[in-house]
N, CA, C and O atoms as a Tripos MOL2 file, in Angstrom:
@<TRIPOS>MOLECULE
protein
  264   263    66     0     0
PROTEIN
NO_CHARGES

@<TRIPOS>ATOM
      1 N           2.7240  102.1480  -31.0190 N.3       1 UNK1
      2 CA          2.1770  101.3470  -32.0900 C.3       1 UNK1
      3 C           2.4570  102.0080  -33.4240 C.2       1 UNK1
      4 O           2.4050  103.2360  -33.4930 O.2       1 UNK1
      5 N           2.7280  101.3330  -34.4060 N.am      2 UNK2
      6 CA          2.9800  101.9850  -35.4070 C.3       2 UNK2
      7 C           1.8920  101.5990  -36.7550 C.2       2 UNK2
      8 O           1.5320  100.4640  -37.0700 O.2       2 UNK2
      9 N           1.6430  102.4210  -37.1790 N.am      3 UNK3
     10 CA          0.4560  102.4000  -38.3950 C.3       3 UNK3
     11 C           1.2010  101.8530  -39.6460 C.2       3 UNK3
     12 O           2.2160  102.1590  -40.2710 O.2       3 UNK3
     13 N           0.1420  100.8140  -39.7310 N.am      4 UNK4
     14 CA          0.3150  100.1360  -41.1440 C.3       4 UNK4
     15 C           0.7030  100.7160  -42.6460 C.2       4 UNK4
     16 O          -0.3000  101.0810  -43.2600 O.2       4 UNK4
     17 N           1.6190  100.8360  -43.1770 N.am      5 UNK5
     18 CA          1.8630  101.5280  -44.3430 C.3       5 UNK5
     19 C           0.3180  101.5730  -45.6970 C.2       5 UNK5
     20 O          -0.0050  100.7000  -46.5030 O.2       5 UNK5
     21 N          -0.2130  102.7380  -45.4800 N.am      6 UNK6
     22 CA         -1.3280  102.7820  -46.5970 C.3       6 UNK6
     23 C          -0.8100  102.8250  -47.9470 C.2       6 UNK6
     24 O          -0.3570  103.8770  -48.3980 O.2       6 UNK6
     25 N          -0.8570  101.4100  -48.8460 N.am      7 UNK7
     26 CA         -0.6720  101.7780  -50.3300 C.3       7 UNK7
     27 C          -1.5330  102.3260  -50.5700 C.2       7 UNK7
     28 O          -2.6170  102.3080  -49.9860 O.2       7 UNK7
     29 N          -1.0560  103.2370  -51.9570 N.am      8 UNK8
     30 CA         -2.0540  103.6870  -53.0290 C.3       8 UNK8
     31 C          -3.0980  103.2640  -53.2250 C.2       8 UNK8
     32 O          -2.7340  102.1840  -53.6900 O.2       8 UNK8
     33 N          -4.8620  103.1960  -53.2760 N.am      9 UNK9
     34 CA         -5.2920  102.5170  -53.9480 C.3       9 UNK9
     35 C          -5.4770  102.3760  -55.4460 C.2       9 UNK9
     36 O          -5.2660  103.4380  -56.0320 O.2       9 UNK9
     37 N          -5.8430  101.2670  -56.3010 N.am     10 UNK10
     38 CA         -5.8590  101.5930  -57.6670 C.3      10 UNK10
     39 C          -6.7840  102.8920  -58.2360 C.2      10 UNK10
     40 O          -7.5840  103.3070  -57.3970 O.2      10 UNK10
     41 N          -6.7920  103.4180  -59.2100 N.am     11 UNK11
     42 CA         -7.6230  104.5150  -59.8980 C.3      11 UNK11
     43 C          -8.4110  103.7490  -59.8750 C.2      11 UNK11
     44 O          -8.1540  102.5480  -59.9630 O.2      11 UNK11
     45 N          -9.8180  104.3140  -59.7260 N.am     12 UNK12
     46 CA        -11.7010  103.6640  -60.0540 C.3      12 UNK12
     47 C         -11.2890  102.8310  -61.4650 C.2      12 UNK12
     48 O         -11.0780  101.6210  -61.5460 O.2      12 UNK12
     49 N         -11.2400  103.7480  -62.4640 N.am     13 UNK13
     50 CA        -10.8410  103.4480  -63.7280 C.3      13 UNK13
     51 C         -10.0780  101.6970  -64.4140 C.2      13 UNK13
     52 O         -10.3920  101.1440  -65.4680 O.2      13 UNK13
     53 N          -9.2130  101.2900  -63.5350 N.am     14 UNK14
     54 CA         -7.9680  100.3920  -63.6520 C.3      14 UNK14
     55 C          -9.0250   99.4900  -62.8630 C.2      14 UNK14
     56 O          -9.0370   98.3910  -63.4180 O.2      14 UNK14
     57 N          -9.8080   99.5150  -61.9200 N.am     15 UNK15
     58 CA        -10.5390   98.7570  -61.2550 C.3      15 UNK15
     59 C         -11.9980   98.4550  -61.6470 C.2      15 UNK15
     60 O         -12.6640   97.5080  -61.2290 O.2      15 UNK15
     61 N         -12.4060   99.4390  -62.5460 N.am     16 UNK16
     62 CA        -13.3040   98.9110  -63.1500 C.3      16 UNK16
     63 C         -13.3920   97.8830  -64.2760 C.2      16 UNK16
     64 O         -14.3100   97.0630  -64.3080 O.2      16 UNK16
     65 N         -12.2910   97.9410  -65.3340 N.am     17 UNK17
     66 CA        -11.1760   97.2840  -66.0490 C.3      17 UNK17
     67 C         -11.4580   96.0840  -66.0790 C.2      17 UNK17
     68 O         -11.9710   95.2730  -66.8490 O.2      17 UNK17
     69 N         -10.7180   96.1560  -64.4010 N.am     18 UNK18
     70 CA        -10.5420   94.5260  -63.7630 C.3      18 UNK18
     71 C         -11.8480   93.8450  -64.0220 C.2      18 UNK18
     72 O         -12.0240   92.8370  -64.7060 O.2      18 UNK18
     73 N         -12.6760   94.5020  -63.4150 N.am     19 UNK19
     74 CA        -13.8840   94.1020  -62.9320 C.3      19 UNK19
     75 C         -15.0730   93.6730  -64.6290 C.2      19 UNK19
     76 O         -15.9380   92.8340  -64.8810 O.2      19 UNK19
     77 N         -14.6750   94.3630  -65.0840 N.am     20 UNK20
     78 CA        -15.1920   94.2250  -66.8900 C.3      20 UNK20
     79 C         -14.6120   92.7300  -67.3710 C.2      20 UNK20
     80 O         -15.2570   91.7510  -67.7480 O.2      20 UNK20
     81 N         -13.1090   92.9060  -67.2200 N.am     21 UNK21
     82 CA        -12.2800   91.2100  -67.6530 C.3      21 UNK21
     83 C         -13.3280   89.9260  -67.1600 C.2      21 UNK21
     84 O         -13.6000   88.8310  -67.6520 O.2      21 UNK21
     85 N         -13.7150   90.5800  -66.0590 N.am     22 UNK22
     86 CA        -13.7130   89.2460  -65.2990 C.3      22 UNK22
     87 C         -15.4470   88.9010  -65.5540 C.2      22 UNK22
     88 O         -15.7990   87.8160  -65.0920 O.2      22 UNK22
     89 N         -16.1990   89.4770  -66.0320 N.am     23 UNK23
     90 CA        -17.3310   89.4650  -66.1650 C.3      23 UNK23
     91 C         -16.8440   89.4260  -68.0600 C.2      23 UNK23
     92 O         -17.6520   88.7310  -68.6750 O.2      23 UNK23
     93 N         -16.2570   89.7440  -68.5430 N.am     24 UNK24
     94 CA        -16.7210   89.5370  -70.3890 C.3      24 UNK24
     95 C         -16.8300   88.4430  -70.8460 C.2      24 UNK24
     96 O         -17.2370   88.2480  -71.9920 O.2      24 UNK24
     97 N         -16.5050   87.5710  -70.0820 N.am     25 UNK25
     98 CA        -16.7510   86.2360  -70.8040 C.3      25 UNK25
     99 C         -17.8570   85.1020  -70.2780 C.2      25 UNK25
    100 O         -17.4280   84.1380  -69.6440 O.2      25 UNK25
    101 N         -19.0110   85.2040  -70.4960 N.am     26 UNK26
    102 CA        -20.2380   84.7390  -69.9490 C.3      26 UNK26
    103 C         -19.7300   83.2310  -69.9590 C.2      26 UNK26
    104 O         -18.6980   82.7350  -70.4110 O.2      26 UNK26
    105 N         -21.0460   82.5660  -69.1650 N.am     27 UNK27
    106 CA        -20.7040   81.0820  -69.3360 C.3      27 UNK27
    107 C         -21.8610   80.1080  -69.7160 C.2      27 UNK27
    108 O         -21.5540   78.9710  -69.3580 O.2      27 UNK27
    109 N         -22.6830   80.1400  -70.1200 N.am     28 UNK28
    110 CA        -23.7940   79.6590  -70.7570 C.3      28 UNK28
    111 C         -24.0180   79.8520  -72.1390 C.2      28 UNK28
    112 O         -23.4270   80.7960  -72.6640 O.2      28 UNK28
    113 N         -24.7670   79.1320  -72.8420 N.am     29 UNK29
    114 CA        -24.9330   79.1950  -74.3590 C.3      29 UNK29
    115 C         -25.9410   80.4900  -74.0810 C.2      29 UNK29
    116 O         -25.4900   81.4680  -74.6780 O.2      29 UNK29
    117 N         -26.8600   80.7240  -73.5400 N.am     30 UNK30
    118 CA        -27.2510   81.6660  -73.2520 C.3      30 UNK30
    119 C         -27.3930   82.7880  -73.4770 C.2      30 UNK30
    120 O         -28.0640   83.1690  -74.4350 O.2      30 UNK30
    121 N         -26.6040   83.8540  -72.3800 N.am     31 UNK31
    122 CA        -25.8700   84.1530  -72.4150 C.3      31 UNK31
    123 C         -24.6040   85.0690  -73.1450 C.2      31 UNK31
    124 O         -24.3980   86.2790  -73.2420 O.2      31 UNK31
    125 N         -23.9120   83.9110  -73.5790 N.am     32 UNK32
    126 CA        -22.9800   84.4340  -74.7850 C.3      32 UNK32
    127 C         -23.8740   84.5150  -76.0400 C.2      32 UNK32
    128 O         -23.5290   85.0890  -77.0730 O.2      32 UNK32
    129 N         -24.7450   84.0530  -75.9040 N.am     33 UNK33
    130 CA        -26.2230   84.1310  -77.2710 C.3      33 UNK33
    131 C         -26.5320   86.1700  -77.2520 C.2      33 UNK33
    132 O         -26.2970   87.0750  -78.0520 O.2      33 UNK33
    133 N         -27.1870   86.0820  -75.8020 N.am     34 UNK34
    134 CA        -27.5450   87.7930  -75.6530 C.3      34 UNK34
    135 C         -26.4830   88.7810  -75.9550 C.2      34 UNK34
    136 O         -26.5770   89.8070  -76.6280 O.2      34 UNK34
    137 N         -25.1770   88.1570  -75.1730 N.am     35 UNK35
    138 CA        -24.2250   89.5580  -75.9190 C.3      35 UNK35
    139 C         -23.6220   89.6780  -76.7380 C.2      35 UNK35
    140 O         -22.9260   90.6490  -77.0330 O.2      35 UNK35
    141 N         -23.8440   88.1690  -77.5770 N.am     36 UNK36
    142 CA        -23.5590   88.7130  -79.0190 C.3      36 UNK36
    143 C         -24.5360   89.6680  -80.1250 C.2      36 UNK36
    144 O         -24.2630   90.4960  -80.9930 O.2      36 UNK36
    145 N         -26.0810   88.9450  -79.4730 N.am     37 UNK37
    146 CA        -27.3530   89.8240  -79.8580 C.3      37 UNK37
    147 C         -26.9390   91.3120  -79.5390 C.2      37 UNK37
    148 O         -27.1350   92.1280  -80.4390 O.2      37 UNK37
    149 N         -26.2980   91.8240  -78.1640 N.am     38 UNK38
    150 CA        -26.2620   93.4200  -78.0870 C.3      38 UNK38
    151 C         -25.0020   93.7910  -78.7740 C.2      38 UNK38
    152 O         -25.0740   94.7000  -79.6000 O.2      38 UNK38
    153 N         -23.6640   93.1250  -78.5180 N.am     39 UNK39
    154 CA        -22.9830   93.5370  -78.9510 C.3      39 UNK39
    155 C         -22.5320   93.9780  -80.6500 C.2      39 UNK39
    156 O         -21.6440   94.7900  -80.9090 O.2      39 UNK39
    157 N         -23.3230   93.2760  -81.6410 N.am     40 UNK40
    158 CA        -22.6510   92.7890  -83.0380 C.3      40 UNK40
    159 C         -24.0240   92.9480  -83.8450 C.2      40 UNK40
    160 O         -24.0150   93.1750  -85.0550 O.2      40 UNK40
    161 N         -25.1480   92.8220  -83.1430 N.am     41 UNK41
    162 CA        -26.4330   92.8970  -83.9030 C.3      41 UNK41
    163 C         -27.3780   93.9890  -83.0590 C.2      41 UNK41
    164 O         -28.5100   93.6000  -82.7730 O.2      41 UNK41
    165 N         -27.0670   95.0440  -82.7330 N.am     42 UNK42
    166 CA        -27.4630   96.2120  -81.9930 C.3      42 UNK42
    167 C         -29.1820   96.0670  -82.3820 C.2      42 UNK42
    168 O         -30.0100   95.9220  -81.4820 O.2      42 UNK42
    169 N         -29.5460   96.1250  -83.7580 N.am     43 UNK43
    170 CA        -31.2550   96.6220  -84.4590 C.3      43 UNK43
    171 C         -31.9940   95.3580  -83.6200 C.2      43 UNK43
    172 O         -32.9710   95.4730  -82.8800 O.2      43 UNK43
    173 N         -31.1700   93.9720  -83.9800 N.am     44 UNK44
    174 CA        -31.8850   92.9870  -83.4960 C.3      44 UNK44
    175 C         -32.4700   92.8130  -81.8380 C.2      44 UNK44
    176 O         -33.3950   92.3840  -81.1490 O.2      44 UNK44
    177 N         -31.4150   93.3670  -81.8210 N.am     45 UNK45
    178 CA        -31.2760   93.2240  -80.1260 C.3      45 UNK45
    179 C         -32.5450   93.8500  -79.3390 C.2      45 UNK45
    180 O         -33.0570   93.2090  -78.4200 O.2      45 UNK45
    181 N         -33.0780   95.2210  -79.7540 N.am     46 UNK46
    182 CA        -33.5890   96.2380  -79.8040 C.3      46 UNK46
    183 C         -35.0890   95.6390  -80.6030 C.2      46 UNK46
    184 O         -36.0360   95.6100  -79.8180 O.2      46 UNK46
    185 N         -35.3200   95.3070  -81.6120 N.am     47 UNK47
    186 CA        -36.5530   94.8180  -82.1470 C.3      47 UNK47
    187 C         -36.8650   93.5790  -81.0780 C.2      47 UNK47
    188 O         -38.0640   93.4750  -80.8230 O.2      47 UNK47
    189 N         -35.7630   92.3690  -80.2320 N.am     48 UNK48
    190 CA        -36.3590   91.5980  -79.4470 C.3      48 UNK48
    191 C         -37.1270   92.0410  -78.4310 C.2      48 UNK48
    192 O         -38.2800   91.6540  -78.2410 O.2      48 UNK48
    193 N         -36.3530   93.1110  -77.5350 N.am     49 UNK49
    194 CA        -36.7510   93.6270  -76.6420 C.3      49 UNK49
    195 C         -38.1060   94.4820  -76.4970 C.2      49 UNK49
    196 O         -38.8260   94.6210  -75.5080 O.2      49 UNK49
    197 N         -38.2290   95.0260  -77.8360 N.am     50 UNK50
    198 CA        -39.6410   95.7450  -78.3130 C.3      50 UNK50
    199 C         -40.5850   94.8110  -78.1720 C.2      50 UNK50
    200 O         -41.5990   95.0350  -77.5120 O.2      50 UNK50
    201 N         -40.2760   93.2480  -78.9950 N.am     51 UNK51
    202 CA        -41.2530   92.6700  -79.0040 C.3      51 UNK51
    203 C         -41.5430   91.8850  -78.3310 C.2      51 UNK51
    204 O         -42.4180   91.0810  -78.6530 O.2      51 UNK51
    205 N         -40.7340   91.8200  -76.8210 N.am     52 UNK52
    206 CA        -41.3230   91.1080  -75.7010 C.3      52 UNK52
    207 C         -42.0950   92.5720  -75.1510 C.2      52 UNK52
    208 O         -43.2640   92.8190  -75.4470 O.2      52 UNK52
    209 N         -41.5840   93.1240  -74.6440 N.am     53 UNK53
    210 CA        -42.0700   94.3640  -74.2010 C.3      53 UNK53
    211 C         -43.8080   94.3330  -75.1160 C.2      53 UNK53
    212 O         -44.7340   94.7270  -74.4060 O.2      53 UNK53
    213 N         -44.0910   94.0080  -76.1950 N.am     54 UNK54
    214 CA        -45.2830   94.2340  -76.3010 C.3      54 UNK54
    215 C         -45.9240   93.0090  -76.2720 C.2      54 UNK54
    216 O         -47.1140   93.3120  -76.1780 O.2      54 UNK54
    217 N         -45.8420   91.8890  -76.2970 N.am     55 UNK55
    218 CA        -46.0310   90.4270  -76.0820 C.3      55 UNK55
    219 C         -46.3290   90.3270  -74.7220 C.2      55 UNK55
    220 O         -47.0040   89.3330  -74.4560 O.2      55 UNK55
    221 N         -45.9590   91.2430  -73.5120 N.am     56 UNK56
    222 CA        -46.0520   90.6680  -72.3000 C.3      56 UNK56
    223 C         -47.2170   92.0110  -71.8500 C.2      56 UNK56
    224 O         -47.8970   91.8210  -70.8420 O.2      56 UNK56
    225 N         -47.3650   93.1120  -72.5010 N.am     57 UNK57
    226 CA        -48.4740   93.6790  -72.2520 C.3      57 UNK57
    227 C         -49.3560   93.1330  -73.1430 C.2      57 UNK57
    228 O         -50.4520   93.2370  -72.5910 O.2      57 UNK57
    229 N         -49.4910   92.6400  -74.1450 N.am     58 UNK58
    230 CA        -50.7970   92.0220  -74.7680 C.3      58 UNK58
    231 C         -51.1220   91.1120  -73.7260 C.2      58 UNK58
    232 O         -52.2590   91.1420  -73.2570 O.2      58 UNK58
    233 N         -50.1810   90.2140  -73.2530 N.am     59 UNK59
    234 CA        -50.7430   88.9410  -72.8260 C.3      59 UNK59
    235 C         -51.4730   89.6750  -71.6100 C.2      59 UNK59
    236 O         -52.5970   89.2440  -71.3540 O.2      59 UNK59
    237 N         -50.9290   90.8640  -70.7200 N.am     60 UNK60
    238 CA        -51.6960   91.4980  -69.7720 C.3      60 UNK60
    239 C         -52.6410   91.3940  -69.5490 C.2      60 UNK60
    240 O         -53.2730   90.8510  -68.6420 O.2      60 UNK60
    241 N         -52.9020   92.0290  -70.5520 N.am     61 UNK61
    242 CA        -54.3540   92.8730  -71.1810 C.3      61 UNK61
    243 C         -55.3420   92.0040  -71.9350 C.2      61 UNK61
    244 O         -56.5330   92.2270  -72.1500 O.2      61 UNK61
    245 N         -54.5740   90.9330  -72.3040 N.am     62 UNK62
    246 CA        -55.9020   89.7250  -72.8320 C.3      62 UNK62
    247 C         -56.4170   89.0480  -71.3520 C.2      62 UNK62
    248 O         -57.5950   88.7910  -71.1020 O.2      62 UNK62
    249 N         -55.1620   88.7940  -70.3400 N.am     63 UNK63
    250 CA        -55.9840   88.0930  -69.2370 C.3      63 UNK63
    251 C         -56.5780   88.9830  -68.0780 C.2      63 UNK63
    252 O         -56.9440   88.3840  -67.0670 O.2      63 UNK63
    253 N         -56.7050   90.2970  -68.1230 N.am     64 UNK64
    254 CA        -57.5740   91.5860  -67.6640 C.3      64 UNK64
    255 C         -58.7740   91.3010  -68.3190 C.2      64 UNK64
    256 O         -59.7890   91.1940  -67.6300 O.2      64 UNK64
    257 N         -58.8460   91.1340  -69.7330 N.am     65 UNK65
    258 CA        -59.8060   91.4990  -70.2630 C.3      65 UNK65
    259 C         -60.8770   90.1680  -70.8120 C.2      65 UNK65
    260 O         -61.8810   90.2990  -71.5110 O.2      65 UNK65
    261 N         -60.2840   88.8340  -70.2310 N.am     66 UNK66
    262 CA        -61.3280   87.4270  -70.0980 C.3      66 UNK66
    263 C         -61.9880   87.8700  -68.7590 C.2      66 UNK66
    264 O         -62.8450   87.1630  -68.2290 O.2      66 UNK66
@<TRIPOS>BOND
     1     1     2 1
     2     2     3 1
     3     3     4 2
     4     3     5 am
     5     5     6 1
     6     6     7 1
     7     7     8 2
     8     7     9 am
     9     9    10 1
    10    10    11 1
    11    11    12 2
    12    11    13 am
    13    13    14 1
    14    14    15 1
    15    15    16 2
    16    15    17 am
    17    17    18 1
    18    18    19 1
    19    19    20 2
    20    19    21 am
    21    21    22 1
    22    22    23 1
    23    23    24 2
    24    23    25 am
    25    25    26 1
    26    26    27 1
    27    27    28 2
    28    27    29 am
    29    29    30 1
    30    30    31 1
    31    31    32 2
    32    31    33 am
    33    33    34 1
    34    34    35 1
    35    35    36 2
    36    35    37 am
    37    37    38 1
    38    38    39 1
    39    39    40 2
    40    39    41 am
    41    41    42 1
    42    42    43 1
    43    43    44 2
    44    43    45 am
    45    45    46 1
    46    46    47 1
    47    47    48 2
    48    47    49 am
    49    49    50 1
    50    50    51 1
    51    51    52 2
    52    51    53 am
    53    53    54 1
    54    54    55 1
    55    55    56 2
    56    55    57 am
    57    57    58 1
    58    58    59 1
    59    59    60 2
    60    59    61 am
    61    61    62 1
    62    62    63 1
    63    63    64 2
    64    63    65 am
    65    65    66 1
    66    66    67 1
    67    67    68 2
    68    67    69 am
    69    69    70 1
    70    70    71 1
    71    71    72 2
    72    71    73 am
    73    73    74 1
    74    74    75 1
    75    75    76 2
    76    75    77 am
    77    77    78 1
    78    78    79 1
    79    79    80 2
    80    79    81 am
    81    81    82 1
    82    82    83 1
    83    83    84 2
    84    83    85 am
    85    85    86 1
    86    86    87 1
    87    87    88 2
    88    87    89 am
    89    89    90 1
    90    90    91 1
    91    91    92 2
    92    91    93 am
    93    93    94 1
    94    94    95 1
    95    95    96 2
    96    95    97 am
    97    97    98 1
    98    98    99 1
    99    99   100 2
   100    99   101 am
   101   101   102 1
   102   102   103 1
   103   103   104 2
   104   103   105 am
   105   105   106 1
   106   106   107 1
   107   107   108 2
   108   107   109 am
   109   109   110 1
   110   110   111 1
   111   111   112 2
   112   111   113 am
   113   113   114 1
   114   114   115 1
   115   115   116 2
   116   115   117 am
   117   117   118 1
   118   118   119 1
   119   119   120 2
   120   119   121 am
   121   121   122 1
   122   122   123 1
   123   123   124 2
   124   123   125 am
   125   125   126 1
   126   126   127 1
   127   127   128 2
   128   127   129 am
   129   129   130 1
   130   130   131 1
   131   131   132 2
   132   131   133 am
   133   133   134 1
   134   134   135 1
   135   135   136 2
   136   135   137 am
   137   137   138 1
   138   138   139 1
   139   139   140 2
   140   139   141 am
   141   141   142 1
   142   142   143 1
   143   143   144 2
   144   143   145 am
   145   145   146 1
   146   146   147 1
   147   147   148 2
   148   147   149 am
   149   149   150 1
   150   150   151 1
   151   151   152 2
   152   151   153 am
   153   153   154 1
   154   154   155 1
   155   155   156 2
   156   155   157 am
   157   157   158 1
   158   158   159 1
   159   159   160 2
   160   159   161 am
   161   161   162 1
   162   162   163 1
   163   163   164 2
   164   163   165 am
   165   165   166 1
   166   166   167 1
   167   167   168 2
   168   167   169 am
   169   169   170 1
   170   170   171 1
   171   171   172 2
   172   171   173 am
   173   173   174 1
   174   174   175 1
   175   175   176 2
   176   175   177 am
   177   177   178 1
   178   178   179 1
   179   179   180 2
   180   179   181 am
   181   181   182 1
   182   182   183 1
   183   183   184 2
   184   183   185 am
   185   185   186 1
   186   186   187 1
   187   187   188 2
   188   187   189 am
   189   189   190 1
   190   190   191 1
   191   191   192 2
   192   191   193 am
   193   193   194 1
   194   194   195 1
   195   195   196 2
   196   195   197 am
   197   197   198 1
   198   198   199 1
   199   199   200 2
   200   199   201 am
   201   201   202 1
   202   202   203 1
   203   203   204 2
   204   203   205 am
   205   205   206 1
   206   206   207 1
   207   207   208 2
   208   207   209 am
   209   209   210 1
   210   210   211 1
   211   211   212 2
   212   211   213 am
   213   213   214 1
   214   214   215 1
   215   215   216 2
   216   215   217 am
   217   217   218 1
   218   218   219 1
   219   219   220 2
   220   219   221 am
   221   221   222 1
   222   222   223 1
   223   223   224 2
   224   223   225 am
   225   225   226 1
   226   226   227 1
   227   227   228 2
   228   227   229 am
   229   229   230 1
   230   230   231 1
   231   231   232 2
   232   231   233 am
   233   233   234 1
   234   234   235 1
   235   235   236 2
   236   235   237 am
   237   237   238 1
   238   238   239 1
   239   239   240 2
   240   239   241 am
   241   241   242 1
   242   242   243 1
   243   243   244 2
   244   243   245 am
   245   245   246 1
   246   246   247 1
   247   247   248 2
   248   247   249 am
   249   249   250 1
   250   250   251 1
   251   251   252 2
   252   251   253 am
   253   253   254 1
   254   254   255 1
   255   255   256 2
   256   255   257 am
   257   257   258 1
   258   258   259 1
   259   259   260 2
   260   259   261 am
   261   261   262 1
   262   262   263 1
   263   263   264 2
@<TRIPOS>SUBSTRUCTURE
     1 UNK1         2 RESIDUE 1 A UNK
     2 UNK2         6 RESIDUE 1 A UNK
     3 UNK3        10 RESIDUE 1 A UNK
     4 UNK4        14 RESIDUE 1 A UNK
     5 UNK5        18 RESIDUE 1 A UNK
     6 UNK6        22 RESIDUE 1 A UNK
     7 UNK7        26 RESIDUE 1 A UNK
     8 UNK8        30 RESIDUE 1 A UNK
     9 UNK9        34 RESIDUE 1 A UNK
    10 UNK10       38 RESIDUE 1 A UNK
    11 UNK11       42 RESIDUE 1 A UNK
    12 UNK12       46 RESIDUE 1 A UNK
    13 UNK13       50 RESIDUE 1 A UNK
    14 UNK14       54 RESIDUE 1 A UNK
    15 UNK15       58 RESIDUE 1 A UNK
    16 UNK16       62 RESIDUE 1 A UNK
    17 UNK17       66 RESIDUE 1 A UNK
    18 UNK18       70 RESIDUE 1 A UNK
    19 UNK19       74 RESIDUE 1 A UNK
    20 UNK20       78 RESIDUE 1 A UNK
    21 UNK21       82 RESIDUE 1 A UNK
    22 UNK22       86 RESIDUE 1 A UNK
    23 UNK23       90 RESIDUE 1 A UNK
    24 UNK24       94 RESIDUE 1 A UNK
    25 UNK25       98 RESIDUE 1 A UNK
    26 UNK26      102 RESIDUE 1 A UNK
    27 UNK27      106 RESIDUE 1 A UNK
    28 UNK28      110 RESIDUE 1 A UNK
    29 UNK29      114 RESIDUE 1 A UNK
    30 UNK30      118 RESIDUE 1 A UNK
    31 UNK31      122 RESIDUE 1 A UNK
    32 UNK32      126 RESIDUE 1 A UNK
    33 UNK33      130 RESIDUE 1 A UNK
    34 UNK34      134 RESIDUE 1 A UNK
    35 UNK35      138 RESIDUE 1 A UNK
    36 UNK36      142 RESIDUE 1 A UNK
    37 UNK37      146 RESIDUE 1 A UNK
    38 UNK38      150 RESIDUE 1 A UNK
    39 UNK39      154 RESIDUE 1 A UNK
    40 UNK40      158 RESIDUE 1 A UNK
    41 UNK41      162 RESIDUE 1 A UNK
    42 UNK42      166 RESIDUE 1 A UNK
    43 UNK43      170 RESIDUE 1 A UNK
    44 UNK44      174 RESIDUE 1 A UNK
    45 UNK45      178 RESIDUE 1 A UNK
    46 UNK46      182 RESIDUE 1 A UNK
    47 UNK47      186 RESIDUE 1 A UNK
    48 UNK48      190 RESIDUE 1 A UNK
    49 UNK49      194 RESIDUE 1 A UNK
    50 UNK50      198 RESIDUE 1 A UNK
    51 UNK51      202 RESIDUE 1 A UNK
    52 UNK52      206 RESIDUE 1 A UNK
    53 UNK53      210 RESIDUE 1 A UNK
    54 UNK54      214 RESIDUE 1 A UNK
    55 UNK55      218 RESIDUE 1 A UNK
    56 UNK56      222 RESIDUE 1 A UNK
    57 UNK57      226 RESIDUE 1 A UNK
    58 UNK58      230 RESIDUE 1 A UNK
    59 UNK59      234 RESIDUE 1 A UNK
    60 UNK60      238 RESIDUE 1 A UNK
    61 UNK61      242 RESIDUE 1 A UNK
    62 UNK62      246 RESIDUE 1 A UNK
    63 UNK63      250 RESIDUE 1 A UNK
    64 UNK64      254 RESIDUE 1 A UNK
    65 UNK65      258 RESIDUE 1 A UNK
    66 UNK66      262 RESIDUE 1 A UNK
């Protein structure tokens, strides 16, 4: 029997690449909404996230505390 010729595999690197292409282009208004928020408006992005982050422990802590 003779063994199948093993190609090379690609570098991690060249395959992660791939794998980036194929995911950069979102498909929802969504979506392409958030990564333009992280990508191009970094502060904003960062003040949203703060202020859910404290919006969803207030709301916690108001319905703990009825």
């Amino acid at each position: 029997m003779k063994e199948p010729k093993i190609q090379p595999q690609k570098p991690i690197q060249a395959a992660i690449k791939d794998l980036q292409k194929s995911h950069s282009h979102p498909s929802s208004w969504r979506q392409r909404f958030f990564d333009t928020l992280k990508k191009k408006y970094h502060n904003f992005h960062i003040f949203y996230v703060f202020f859910n982050i404290i919006a969803i422990w207030s709301g916690a802590f108001t319905i703990l505390g009825s």
